[in-house]
N, CA, C and O of each residue as an XYZ file, in Angstrom:
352
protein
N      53.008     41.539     55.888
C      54.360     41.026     55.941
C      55.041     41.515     57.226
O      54.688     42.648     57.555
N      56.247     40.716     58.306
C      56.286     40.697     58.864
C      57.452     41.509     58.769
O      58.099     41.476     57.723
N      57.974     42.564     60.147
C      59.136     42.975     59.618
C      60.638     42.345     60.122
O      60.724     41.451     60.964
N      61.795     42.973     59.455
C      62.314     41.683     59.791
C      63.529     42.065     60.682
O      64.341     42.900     60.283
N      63.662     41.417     61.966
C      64.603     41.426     62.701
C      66.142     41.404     62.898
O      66.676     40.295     62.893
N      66.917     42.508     63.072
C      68.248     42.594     63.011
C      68.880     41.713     64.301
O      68.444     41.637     65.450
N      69.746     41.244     63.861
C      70.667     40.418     64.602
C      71.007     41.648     65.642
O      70.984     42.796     65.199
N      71.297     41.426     66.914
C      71.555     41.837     68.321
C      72.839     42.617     67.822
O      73.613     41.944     67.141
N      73.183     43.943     68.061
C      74.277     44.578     67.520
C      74.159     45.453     66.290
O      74.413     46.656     66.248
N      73.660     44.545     65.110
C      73.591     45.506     63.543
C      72.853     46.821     63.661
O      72.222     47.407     64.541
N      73.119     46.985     62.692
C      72.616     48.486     63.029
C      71.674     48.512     61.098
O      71.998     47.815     60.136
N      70.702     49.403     61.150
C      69.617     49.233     60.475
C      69.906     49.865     59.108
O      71.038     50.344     59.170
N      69.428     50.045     58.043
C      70.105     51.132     56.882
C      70.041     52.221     57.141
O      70.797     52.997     56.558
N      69.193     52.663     58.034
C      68.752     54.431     58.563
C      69.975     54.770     59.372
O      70.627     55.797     59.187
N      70.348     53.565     60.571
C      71.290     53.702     61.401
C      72.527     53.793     60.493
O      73.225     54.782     60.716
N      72.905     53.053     59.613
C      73.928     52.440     58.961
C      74.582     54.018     58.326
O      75.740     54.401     58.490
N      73.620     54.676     57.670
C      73.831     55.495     56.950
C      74.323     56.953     57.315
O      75.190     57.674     56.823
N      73.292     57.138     58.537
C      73.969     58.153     60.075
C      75.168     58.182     60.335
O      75.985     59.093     60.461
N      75.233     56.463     60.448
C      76.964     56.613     61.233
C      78.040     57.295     60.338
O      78.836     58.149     60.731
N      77.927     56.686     58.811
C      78.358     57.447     57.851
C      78.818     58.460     57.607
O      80.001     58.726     57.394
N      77.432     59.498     57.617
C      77.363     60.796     57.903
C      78.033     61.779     59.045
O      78.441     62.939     59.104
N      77.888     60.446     60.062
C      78.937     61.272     61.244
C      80.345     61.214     61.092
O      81.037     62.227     61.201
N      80.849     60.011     60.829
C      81.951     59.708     60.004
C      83.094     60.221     59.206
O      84.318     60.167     59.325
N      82.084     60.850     58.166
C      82.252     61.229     57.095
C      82.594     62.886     57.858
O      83.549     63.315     57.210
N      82.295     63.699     58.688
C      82.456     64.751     58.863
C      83.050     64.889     60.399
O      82.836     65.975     60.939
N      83.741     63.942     61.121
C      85.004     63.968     61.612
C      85.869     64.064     61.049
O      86.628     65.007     61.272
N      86.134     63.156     60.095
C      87.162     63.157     58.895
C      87.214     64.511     58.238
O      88.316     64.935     57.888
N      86.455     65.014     58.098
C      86.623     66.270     57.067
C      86.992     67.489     58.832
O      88.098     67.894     59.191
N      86.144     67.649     59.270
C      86.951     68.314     60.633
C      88.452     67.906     60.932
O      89.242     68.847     61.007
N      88.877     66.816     61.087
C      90.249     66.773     61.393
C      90.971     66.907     60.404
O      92.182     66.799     60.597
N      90.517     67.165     59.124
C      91.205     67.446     57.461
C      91.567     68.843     57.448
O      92.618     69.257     56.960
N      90.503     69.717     58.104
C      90.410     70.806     58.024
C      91.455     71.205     59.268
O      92.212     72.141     59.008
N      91.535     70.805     60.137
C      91.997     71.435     61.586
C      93.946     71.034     60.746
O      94.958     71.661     61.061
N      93.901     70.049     59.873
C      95.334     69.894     59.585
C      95.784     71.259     59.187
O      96.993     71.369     59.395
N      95.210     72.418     58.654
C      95.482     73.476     58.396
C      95.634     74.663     58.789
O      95.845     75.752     58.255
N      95.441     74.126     60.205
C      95.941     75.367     61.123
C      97.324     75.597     61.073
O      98.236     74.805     60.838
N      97.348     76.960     61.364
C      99.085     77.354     61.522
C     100.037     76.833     62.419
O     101.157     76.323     62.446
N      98.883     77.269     63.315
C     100.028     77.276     64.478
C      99.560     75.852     65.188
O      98.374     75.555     65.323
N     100.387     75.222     65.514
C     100.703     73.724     66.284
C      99.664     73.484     67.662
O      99.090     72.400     67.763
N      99.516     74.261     68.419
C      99.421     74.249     69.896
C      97.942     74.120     69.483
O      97.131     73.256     69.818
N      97.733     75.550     68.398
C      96.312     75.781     68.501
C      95.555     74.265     67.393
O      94.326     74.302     67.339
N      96.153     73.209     66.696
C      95.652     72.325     65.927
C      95.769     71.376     66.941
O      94.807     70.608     66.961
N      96.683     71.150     67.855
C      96.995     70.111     68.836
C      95.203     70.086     69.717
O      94.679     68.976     69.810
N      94.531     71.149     70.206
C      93.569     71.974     70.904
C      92.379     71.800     70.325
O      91.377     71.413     70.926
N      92.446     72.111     68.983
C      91.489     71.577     67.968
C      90.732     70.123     68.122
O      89.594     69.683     68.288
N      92.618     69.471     67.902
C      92.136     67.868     67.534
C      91.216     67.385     68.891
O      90.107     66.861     68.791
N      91.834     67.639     70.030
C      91.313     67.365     71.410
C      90.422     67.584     71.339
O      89.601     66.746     71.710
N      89.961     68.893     70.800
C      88.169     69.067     70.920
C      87.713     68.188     70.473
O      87.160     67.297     71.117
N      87.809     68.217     69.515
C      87.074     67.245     68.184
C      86.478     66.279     68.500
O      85.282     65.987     68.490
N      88.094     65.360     69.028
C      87.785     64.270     69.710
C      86.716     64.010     70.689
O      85.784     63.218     70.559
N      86.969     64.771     71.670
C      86.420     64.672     73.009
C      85.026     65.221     72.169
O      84.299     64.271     72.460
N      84.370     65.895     71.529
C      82.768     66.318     71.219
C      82.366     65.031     70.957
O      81.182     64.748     71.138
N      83.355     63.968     70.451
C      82.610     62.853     68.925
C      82.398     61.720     70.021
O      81.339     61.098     70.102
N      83.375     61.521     70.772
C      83.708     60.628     71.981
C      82.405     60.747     72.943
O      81.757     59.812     73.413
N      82.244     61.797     73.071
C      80.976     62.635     74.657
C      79.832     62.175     73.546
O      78.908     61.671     74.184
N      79.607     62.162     72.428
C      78.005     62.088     72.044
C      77.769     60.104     71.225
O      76.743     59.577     70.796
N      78.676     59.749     71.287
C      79.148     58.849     70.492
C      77.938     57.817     70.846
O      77.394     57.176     69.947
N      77.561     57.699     72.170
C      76.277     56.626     72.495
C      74.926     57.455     71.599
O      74.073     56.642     71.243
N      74.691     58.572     71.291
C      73.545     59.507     70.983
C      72.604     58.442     70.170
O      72.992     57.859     69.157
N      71.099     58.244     70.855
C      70.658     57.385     69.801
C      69.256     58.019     68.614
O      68.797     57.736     67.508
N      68.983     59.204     69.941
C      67.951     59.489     68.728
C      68.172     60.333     67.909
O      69.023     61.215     68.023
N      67.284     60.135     66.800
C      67.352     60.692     65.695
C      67.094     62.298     64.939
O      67.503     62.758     63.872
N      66.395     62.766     65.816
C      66.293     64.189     65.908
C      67.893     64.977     66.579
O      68.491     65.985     66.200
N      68.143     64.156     67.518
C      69.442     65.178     68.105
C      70.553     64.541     67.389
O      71.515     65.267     67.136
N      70.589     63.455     67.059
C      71.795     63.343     65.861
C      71.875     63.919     64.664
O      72.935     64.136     64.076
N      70.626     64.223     64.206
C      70.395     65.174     62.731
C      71.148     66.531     63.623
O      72.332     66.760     63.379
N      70.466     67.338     64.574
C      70.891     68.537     65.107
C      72.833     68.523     65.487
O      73.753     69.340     65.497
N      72.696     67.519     65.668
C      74.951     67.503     66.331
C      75.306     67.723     64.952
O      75.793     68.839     64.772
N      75.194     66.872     63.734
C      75.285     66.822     62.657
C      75.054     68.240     62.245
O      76.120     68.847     62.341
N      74.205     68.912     61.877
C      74.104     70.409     61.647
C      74.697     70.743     62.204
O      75.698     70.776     61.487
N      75.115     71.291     63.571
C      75.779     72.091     64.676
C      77.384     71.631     63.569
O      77.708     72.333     62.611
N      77.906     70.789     63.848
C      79.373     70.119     63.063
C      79.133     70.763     61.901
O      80.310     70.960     61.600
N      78.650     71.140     61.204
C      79.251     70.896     59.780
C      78.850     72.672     60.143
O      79.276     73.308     59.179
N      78.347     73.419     60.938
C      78.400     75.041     60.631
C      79.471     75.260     61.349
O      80.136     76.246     61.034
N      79.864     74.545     62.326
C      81.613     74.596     63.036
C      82.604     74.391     62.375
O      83.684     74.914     62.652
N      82.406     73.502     61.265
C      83.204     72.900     60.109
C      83.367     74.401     59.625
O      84.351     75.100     59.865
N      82.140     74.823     58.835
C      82.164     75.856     57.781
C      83.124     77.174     58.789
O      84.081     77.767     58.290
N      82.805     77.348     59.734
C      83.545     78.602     60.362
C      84.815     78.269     60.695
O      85.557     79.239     60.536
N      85.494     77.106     61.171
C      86.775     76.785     60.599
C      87.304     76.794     59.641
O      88.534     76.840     59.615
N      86.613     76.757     58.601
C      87.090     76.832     57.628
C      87.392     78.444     57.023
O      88.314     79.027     56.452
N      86.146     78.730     57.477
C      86.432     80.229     57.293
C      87.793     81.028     57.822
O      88.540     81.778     57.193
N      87.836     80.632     59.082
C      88.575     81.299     60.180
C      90.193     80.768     59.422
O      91.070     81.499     58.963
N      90.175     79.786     59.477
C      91.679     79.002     58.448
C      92.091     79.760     57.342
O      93.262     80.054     57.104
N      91.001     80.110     56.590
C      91.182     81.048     55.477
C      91.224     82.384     55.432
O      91.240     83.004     54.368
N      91.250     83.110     56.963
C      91.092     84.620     56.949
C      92.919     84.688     57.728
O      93.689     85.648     57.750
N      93.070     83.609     58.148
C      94.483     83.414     59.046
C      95.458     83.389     57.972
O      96.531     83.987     58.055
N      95.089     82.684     56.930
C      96.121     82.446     55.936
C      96.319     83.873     54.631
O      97.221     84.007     53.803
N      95.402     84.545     54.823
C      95.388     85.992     53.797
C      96.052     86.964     54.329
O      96.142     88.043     53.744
């Protein structure tokens, strides 16, 4: 059986599901950065954020998108940490 060809643009269920995943944990990074104290330093945050998701945003293979993905979500976790040692 032959396999079957995506229209010019779509993106595949493997792809589909990635983007998701990346998605899905900007959103929770800029959820999290809402909880900074102080203004200047969430303003600094968001910019990062942005500018990391923006700079890798073409990334196509699949090994270094699994790895950005890890790298994010242990940056996630230590923000989160760090948010919660600020606020005690």
């Amino acid at each position: 059986m032959a396999a079957r060809r995506l229209p010019p643009g779509a993106l595949s269920l493997k792809q589909f599901l990635r983007r998701q995943q990346v998605l899905q944990l900007y959103k929770k990074i800029l959820r999290a950065i809402r909880d900074v104290p102080d203004e200047a330093d969430r303003h600094y945050l968001k910019d990062w954020a942005r500018e990391e998701f923006r700079r890798n945003k073409d990334a196509t293979e699949e090994d270094a998108i699994r790895m950005m993905i890890t790298q994010g979500n242990m940056q996630l976790q230590e923000l989160q940490r760090t948010i919660k040692l600020a606020k005690s």
